[in-house]
FIDOFI-559221 format. One record per residue: x, y, z of N, C-alpha, C, O in turn; residue in three letters. Coordinates in nm, 2 decimals, padded with zeros to 4 digits. Layout:
atom n.X: X&n.Y: Y&n.Z: Z&ca.X: X&ca.Y: Y&ca.Z: Z&c.X: X&c.Y: Y&c.Z: Z&o.X: X&o.Y: Y&o.Z: Z&residuo: ALA
...
! end
This chain:
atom n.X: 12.50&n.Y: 00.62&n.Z: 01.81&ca.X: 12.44&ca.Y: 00.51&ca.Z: 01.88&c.X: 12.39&c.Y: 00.57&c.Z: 02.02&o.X: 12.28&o.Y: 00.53&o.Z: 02.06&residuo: UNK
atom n.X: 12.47&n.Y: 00.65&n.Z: 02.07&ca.X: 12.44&ca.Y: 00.71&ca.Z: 02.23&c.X: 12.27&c.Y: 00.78&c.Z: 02.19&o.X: 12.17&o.Y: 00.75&o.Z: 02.25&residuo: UNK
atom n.X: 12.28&n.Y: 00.89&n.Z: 02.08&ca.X: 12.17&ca.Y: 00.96&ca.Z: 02.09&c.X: 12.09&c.Y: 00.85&c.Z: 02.05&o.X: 12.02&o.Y: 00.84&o.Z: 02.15&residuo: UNK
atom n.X: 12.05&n.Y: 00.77&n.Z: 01.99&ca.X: 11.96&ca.Y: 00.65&ca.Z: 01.91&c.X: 11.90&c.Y: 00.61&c.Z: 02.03&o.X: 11.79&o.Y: 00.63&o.Z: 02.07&residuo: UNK
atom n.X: 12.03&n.Y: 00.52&n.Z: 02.09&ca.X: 11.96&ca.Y: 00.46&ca.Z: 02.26&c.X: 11.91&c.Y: 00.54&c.Z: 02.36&o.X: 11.84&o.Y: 00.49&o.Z: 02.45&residuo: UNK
atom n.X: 11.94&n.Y: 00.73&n.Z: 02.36&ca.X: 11.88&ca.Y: 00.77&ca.Z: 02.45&c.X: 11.75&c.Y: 00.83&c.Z: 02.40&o.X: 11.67&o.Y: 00.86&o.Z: 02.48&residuo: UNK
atom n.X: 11.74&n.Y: 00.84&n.Z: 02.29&ca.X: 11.59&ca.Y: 00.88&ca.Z: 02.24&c.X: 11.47&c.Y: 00.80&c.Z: 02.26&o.X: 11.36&o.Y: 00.84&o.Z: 02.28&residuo: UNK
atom n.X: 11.54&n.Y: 00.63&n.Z: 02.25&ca.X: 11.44&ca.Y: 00.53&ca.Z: 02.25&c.X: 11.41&c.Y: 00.54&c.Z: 02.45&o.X: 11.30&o.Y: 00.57&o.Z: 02.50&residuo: UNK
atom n.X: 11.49&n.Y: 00.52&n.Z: 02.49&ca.X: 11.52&ca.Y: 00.49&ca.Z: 02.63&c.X: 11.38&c.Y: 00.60&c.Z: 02.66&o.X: 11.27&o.Y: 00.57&o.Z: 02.71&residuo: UNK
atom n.X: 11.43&n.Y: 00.73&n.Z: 02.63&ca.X: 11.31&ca.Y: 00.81&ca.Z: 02.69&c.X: 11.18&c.Y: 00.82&c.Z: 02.63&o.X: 11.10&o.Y: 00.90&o.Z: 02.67&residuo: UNK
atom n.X: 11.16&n.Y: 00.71&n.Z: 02.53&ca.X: 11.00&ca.Y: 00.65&ca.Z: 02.43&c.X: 10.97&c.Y: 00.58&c.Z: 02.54&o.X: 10.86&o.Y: 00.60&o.Z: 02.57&residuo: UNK
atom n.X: 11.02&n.Y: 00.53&n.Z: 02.59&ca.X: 11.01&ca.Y: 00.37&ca.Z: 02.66&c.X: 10.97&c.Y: 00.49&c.Z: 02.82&o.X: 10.89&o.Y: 00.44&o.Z: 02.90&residuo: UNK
atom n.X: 11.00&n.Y: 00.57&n.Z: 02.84&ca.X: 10.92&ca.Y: 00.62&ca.Z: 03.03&c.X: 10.77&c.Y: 00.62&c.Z: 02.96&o.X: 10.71&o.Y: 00.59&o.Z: 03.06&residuo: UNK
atom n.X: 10.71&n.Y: 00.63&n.Z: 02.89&ca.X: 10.61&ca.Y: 00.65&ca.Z: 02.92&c.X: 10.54&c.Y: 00.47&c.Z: 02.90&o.X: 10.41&o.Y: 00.45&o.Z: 02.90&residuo: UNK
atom n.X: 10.60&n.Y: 00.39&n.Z: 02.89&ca.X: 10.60&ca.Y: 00.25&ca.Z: 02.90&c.X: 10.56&c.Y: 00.19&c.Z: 03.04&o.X: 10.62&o.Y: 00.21&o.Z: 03.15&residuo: UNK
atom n.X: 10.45&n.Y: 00.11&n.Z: 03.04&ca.X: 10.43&ca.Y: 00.03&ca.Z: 03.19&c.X: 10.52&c.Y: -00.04&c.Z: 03.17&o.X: 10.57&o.Y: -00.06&o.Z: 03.06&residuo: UNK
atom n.X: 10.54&n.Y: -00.12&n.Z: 03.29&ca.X: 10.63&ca.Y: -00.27&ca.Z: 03.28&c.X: 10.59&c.Y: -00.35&c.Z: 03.39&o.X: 10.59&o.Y: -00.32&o.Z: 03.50&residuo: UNK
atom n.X: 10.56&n.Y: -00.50&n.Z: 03.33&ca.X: 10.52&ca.Y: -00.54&ca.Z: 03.45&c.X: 10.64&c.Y: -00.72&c.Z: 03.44&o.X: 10.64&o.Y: -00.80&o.Z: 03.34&residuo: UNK
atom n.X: 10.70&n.Y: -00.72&n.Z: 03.57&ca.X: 10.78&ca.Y: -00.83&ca.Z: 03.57&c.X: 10.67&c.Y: -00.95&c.Z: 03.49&o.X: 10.73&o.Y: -01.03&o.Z: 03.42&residuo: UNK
atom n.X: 10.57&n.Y: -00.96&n.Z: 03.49&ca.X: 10.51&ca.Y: -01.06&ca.Z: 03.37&c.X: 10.45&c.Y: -01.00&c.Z: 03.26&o.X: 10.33&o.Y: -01.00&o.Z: 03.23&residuo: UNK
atom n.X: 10.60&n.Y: -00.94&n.Z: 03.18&ca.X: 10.53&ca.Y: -00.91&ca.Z: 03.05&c.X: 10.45&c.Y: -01.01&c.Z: 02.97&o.X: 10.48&o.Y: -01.13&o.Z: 02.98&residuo: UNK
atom n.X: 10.31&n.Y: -00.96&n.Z: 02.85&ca.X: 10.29&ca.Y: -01.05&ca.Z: 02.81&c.X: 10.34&c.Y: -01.07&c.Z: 02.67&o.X: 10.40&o.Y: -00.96&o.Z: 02.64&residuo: UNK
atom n.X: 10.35&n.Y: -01.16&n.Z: 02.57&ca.X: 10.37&ca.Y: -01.18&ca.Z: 02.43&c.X: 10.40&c.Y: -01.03&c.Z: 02.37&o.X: 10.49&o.Y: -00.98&o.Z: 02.31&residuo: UNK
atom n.X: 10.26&n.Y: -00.98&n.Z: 02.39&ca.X: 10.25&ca.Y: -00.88&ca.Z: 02.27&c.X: 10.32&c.Y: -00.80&c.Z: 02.33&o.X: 10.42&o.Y: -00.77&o.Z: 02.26&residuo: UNK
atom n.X: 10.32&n.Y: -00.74&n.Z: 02.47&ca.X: 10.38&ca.Y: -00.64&ca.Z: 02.51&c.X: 10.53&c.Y: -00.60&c.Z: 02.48&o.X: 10.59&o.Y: -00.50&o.Z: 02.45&residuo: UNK
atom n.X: 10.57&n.Y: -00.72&n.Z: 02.49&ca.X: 10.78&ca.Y: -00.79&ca.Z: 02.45&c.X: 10.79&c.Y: -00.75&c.Z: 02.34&o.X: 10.90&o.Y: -00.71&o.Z: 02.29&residuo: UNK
atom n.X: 10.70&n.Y: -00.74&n.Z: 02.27&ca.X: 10.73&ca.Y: -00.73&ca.Z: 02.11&c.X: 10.73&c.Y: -00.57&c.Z: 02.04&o.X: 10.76&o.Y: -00.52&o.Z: 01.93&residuo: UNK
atom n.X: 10.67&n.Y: -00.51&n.Z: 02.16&ca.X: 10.63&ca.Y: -00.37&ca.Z: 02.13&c.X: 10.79&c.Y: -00.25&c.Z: 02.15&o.X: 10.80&o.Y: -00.13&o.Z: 02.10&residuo: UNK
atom n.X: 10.91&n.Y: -00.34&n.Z: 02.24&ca.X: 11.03&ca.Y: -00.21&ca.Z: 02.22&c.X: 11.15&c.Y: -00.38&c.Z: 02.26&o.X: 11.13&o.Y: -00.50&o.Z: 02.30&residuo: UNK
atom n.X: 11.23&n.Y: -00.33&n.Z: 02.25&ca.X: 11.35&ca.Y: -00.42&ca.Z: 02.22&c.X: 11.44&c.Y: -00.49&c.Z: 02.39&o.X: 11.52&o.Y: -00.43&o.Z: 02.47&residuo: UNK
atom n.X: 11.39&n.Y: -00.61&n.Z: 02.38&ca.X: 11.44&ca.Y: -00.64&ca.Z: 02.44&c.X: 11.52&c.Y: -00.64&c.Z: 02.56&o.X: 11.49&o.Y: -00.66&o.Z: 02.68&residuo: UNK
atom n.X: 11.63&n.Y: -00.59&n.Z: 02.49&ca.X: 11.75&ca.Y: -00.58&ca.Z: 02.62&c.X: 11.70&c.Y: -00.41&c.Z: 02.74&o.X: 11.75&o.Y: -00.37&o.Z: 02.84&residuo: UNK
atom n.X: 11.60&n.Y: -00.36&n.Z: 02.66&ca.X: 11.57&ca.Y: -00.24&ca.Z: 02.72&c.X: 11.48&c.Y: -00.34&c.Z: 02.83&o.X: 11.50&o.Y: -00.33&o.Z: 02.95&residuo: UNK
atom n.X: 11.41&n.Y: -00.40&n.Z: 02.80&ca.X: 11.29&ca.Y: -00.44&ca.Z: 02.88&c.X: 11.36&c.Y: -00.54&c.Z: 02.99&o.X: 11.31&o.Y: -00.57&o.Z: 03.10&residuo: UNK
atom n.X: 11.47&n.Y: -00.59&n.Z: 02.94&ca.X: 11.56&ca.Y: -00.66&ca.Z: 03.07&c.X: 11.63&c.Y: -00.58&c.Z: 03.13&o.X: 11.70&o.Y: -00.64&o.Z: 03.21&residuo: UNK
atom n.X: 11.64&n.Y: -00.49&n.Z: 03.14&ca.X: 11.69&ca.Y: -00.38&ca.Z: 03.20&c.X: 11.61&c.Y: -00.30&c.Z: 03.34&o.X: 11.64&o.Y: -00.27&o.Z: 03.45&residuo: UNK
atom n.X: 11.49&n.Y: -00.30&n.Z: 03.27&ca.X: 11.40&ca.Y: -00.26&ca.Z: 03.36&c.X: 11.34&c.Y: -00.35&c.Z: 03.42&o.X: 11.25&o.Y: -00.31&o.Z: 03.50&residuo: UNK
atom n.X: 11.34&n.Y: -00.47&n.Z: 03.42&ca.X: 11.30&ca.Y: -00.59&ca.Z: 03.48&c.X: 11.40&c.Y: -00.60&c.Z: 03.60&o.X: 11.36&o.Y: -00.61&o.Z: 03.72&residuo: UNK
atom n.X: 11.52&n.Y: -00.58&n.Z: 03.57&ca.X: 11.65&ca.Y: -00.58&ca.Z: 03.64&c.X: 11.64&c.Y: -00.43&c.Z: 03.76&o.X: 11.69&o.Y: -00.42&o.Z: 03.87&residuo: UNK
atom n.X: 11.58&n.Y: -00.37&n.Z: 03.70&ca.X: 11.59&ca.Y: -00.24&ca.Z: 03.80&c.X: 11.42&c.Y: -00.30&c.Z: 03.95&o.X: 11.40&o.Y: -00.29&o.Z: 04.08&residuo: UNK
atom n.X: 11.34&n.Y: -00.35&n.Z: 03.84&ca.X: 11.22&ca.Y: -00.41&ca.Z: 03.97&c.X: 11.28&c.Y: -00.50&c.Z: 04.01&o.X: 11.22&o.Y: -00.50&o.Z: 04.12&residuo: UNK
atom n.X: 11.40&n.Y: -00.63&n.Z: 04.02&ca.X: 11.39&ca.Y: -00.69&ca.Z: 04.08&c.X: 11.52&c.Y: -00.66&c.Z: 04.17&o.X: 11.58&o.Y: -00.74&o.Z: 04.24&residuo: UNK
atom n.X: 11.55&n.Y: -00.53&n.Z: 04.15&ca.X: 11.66&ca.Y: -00.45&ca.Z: 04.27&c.X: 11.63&c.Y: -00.38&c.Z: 04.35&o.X: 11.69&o.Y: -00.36&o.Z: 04.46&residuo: UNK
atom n.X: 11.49&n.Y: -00.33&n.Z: 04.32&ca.X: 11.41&ca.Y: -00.25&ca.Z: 04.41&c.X: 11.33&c.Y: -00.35&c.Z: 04.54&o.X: 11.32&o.Y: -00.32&o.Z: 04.66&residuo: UNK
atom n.X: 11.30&n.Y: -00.45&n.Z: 04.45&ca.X: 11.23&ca.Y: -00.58&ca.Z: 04.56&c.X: 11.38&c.Y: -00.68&c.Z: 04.64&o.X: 11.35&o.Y: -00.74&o.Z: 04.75&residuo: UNK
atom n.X: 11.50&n.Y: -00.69&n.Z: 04.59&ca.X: 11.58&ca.Y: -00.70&ca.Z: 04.67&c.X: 11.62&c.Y: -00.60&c.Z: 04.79&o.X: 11.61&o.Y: -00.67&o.Z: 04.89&residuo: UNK
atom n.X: 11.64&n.Y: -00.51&n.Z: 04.80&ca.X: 11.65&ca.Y: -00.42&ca.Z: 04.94&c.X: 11.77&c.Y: -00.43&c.Z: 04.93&o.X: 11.83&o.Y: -00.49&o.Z: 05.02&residuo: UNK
atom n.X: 11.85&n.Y: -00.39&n.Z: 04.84&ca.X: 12.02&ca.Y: -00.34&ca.Z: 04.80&c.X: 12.04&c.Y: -00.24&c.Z: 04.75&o.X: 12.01&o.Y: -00.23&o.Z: 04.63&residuo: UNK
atom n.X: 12.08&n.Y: -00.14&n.Z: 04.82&ca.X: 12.06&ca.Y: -00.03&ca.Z: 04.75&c.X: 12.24&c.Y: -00.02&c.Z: 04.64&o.X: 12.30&o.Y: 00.06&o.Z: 04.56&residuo: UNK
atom n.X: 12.27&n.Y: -00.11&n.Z: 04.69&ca.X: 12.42&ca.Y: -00.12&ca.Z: 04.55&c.X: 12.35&c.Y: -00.20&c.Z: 04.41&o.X: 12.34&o.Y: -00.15&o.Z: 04.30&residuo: UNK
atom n.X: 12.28&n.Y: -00.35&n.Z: 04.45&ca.X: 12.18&ca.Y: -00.39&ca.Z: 04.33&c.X: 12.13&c.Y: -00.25&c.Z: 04.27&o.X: 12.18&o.Y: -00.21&o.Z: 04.16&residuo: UNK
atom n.X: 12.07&n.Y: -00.20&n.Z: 04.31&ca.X: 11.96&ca.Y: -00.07&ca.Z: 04.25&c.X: 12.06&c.Y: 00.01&c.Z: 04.21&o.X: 12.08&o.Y: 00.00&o.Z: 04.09&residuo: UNK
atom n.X: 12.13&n.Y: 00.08&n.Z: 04.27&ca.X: 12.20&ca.Y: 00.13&ca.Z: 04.19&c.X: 12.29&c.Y: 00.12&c.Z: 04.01&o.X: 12.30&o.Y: 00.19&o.Z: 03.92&residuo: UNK
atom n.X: 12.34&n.Y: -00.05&n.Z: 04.05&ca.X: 12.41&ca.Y: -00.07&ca.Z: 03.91&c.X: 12.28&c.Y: -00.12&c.Z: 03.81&o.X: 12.28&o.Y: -00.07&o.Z: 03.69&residuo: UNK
atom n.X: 12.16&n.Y: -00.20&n.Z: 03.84&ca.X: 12.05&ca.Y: -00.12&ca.Z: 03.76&c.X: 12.03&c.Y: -00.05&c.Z: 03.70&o.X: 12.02&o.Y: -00.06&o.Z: 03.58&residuo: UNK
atom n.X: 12.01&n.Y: 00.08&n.Z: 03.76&ca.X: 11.98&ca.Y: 00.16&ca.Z: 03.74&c.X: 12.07&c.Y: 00.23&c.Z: 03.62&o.X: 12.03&o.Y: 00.25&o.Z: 03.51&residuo: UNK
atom n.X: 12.21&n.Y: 00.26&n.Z: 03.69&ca.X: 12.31&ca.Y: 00.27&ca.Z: 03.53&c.X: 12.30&c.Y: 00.19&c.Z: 03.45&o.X: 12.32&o.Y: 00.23&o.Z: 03.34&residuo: UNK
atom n.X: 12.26&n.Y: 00.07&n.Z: 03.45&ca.X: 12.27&ca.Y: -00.06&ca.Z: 03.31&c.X: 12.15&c.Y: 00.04&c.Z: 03.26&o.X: 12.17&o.Y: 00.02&o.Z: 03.14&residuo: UNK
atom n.X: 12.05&n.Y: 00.12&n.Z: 03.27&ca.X: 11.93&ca.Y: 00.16&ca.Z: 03.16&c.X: 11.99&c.Y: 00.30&c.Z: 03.08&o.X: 11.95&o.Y: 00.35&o.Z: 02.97&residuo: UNK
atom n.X: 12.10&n.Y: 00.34&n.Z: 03.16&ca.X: 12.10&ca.Y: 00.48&ca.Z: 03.14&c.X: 12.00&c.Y: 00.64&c.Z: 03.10&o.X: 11.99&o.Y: 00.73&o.Z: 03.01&residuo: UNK
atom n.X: 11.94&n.Y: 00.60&n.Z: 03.25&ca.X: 11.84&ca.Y: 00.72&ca.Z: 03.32&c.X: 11.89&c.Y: 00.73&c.Z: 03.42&o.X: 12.00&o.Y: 00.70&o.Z: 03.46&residuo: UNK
atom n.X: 11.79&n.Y: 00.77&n.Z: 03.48&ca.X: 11.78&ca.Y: 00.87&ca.Z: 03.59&c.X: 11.74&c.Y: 00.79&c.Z: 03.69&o.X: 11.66&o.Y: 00.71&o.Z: 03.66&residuo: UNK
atom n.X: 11.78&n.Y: 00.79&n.Z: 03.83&ca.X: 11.63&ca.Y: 00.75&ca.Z: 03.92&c.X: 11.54&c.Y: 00.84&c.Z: 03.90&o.X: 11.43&o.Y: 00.80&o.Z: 03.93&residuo: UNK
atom n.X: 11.53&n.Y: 00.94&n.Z: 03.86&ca.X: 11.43&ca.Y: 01.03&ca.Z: 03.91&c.X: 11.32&c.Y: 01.00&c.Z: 03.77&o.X: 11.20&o.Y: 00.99&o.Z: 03.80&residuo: UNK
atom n.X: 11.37&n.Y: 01.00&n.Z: 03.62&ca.X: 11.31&ca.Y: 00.93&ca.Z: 03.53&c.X: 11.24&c.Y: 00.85&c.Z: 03.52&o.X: 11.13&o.Y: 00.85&o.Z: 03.46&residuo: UNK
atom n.X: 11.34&n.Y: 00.70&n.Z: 03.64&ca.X: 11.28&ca.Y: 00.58&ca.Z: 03.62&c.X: 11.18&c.Y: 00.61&c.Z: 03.72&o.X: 11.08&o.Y: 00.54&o.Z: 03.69&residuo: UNK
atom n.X: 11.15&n.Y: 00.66&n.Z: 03.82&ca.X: 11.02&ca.Y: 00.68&ca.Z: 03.94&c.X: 10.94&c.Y: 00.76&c.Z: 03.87&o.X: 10.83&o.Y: 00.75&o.Z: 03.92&residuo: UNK
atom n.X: 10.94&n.Y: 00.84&n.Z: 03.75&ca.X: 10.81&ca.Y: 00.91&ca.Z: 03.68&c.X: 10.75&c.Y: 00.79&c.Z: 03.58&o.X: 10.63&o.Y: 00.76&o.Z: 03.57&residuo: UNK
atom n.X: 10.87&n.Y: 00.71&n.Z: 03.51&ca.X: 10.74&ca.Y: 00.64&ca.Z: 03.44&c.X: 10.75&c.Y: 00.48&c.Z: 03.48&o.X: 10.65&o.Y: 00.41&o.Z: 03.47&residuo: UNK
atom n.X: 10.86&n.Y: 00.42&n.Z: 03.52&ca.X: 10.82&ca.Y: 00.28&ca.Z: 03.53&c.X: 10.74&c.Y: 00.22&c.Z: 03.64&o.X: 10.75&o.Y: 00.25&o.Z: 03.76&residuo: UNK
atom n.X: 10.66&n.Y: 00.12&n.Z: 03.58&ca.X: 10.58&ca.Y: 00.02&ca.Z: 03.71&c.X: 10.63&c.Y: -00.06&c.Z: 03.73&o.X: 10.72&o.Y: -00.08&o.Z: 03.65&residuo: UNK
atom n.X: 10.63&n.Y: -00.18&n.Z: 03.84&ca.X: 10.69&ca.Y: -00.28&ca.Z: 03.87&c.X: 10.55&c.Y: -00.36&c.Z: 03.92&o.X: 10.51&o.Y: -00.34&o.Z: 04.04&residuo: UNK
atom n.X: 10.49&n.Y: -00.43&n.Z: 03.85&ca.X: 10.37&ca.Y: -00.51&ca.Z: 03.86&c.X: 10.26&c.Y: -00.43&c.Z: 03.93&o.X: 10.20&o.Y: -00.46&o.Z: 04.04&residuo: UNK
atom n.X: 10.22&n.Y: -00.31&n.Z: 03.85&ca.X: 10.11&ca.Y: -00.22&ca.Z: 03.87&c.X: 10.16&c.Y: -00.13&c.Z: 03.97&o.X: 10.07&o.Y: -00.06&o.Z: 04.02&residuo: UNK
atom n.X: 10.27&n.Y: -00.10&n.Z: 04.02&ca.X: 10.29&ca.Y: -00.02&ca.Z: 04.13&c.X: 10.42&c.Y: 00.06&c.Z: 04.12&o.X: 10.52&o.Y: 00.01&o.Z: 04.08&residuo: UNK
atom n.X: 10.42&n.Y: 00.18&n.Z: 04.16&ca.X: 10.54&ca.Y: 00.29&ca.Z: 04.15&c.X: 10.64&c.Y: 00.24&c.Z: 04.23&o.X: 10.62&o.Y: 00.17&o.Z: 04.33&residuo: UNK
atom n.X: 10.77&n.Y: 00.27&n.Z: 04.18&ca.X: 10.90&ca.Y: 00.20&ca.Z: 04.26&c.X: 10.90&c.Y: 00.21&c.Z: 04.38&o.X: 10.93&o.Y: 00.10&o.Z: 04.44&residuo: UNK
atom n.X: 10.86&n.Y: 00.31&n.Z: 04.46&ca.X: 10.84&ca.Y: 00.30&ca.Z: 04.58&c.X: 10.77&c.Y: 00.22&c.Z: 04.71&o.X: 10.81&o.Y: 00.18&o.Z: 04.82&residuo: UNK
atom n.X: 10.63&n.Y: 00.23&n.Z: 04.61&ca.X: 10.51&ca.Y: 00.13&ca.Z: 04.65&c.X: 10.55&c.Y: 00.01&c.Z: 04.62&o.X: 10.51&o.Y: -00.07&o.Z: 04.70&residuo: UNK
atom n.X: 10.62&n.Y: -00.05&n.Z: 04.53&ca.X: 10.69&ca.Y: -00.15&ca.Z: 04.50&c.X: 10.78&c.Y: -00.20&c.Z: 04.59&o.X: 10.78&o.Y: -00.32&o.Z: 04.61&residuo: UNK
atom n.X: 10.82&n.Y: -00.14&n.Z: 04.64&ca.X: 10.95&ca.Y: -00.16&ca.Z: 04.79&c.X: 10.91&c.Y: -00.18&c.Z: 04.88&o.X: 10.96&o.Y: -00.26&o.Z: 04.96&residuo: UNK
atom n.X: 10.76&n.Y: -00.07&n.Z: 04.93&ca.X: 10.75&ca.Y: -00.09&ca.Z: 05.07&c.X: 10.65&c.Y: -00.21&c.Z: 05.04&o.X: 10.60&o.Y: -00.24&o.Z: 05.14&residuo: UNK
atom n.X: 10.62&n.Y: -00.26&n.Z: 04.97&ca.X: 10.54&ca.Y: -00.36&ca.Z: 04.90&c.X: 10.58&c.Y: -00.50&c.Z: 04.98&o.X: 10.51&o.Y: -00.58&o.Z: 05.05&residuo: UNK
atom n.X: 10.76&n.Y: -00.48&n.Z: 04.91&ca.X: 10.77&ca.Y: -00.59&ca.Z: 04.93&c.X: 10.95&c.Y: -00.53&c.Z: 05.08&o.X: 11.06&o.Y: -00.58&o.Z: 05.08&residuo: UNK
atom n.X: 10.92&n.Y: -00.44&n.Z: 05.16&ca.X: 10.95&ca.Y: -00.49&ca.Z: 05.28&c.X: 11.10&c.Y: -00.44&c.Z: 05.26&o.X: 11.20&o.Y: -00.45&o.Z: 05.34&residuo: UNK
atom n.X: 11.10&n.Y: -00.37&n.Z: 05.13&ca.X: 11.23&ca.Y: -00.34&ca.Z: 05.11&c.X: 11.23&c.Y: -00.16&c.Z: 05.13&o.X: 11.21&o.Y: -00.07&o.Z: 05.05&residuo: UNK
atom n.X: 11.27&n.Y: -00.15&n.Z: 05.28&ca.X: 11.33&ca.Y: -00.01&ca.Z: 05.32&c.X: 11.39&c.Y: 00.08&c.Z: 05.30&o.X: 11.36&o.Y: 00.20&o.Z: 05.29&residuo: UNK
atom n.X: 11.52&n.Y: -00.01&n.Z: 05.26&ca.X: 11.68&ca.Y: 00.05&ca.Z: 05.24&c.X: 11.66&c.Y: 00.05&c.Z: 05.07&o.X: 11.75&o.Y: 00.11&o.Z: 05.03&residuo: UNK
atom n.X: 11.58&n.Y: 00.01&n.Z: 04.95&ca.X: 11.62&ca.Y: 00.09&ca.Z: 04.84&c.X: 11.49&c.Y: 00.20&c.Z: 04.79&o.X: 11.49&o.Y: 00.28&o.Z: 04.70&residuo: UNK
atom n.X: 11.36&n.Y: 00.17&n.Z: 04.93&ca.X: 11.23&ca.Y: 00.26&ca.Z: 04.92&c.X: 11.29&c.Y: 00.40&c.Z: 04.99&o.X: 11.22&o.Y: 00.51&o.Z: 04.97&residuo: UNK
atom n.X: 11.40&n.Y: 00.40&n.Z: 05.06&ca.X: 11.46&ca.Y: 00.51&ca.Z: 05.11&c.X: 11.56&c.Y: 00.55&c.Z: 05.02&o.X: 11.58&o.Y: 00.67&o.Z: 05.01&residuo: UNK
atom n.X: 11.65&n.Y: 00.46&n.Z: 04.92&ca.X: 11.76&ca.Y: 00.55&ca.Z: 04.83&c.X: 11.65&c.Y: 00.61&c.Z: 04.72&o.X: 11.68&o.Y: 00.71&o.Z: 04.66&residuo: UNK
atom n.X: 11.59&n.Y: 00.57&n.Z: 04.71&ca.X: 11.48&ca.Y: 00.60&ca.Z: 04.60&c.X: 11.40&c.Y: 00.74&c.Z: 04.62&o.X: 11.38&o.Y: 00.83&o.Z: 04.54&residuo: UNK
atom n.X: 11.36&n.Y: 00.72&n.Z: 04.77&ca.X: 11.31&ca.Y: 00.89&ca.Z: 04.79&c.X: 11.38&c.Y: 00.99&c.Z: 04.88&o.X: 11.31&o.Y: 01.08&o.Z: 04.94&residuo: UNK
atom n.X: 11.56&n.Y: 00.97&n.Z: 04.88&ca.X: 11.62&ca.Y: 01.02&ca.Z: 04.84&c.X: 11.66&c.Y: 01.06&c.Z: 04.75&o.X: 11.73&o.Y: 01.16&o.Z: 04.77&residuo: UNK
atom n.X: 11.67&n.Y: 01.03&n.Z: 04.63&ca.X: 11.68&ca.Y: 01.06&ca.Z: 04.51&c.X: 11.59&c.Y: 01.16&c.Z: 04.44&o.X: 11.62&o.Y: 01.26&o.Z: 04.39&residuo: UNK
atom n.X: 11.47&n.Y: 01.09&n.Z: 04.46&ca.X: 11.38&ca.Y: 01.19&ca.Z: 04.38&c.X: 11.29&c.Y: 01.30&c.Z: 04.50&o.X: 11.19&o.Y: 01.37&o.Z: 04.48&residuo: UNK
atom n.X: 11.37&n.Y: 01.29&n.Z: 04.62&ca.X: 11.31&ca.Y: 01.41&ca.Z: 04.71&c.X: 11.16&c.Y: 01.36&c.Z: 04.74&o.X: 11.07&o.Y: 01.43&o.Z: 04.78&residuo: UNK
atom n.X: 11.15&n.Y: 01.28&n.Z: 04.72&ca.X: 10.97&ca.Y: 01.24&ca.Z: 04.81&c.X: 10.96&c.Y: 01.25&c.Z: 04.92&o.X: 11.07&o.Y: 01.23&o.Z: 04.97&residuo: UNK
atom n.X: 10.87&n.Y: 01.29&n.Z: 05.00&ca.X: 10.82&ca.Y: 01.32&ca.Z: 05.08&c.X: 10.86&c.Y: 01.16&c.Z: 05.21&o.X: 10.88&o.Y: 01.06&o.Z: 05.15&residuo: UNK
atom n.X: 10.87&n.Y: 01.16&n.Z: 05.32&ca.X: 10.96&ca.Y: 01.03&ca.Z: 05.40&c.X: 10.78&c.Y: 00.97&c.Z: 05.45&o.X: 10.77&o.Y: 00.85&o.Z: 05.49&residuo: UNK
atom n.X: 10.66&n.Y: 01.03&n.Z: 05.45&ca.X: 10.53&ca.Y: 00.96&ca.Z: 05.50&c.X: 10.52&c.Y: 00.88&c.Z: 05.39&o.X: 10.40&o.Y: 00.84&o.Z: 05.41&residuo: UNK
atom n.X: 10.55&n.Y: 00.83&n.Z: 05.28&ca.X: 10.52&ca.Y: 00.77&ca.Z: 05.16&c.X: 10.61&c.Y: 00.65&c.Z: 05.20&o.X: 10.57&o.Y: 00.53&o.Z: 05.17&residuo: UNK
atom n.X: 10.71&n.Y: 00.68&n.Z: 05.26&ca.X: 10.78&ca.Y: 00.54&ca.Z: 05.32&c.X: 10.70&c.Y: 00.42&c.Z: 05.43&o.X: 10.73&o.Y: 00.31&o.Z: 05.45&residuo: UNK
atom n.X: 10.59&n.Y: 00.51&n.Z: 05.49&ca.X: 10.58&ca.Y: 00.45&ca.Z: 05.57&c.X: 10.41&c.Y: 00.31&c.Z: 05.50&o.X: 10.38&o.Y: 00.21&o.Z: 05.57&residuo: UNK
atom n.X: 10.35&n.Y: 00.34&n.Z: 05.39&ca.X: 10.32&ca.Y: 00.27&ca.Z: 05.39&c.X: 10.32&c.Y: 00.12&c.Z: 05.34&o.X: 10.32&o.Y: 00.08&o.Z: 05.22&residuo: UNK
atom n.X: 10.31&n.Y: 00.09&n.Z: 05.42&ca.X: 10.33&ca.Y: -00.12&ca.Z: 05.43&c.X: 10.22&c.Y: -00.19&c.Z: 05.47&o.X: 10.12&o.Y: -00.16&o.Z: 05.53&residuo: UNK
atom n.X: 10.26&n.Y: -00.31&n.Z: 05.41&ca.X: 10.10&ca.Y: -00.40&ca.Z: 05.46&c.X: 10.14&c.Y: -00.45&c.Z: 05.58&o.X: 10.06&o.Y: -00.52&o.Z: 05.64&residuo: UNK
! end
């Protein structure tokens, strides 16, 4: 079961996601994966870096995985955060994957 879930899991990075998936798209990988990563965007737009974190274990990846392929409504996890004003998990995040700290700084 472990290798099954992690083979799909890593089908699924090259997967967009956008918190309004549409019909067809839901239908294209299974569910509870796609709530998962719904759950990891709506930890990153919370500004908790403990939310984000237990996210992040519920997918069983990586941060560094989930910042190469998932979107969170057209935008990289990062851009996602400073998006929406969230600091503290746009900084656990590029601590994690070593990004560069001027990427933090842009905000609307």
């Amino acid at each position: 079961m472990f290798m099954s879930r992690r083979v799909t899991q890593f089908a699924l990075l090259g997967i967009t996601l956008s918190l309004t998936a549409t019909a067809a798209n839901a239908n294209s990988y299974p569910m509870e994966i796609e709530n998962e990563l719904i759950a990891v965007c709506k930890a990153v737009k919370s500004d908790s870096r403990l939310k984000l974190r237990r996210a992040i274990k519920a997918t069983g990846l990586t941060t560094r995985e989930l910042y190469k392929g998932l979107v969170c409504n057209g935008q990289d996890m990062m851009t996602f955060a400073a998006t929406h004003s969230a600091s503290r998990t746009a900084q656990h995040i590029a601590a994690r994957v070593n990004a560069k700290p001027s990427v933090l700084t842009a905000q609307r």
